[in-house]
N, C-alpha and C positions, 0 to 999 in steps of 0.2 A: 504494500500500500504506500503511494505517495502520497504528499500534501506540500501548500505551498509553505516555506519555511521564512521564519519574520527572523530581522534582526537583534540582536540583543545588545546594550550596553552599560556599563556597569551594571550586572544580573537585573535587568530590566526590556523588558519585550516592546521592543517598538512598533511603529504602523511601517515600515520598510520590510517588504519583501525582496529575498533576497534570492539572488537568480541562479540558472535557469527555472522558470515558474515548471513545475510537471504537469505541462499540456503543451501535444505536439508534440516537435523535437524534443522539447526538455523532456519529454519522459525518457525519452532514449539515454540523454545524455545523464540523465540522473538514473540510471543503470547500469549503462557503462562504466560512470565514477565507480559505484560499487563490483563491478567485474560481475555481472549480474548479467545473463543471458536467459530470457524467463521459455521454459519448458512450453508454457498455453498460457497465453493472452485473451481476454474477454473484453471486449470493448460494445460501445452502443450510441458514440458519434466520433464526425469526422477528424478530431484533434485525437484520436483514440490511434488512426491509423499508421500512424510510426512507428507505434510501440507493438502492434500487430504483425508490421510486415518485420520488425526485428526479432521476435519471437519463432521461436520455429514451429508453433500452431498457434492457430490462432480462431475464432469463430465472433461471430459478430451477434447481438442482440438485439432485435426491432420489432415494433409494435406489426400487425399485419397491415398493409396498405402501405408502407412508409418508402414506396420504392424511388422516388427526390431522393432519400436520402443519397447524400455522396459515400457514404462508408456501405451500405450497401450497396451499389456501384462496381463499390470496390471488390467486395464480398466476391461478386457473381466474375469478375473479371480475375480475380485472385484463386477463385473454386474453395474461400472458405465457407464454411457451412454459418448458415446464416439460422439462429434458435430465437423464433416467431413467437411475439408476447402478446 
């Protein structure tokens, strides 16, 4: 599980976040930092899909009808399985 992580100074939580936010790229990249290569990925929009296609499985979660979406899009061009909510 990621989240966005705030800065701290003298043991005090500020309103600065600090970067990369974990959406998008930054999911990857806040993987990577950790040497973290995830097994299955589950995701359910399009900021999801980095972290999807760096996973070595991956499946997508959508409402039924939601086929705009671009992560499913991606889903059907990709051949992951897509688990209909």
């Amino acid at each position: 599980c990621l989240g966005a992580r705030c800065a701290v100074e003298a043991g005090v939580v500020t309103d600065r976040l600090e970067g990369p936010l974990p959406a998008g790229d930054g999911k990857v990249t806040w993987l990577e930092r950790k040497g973290v290569r995830p097994v299955l990925a589950v995701g359910n929009g399009e900021l999801d899909e980095p972290m999807l296609r760096f996973a070595e499985h991956a499946i997508v979660v959508a409402p039924h009808g939601d086929e705009g979406n671009g992560l499913v899009r991606a889903a059907v061009d990709r051949g992951w399985p897509i688990q209909r909510g």
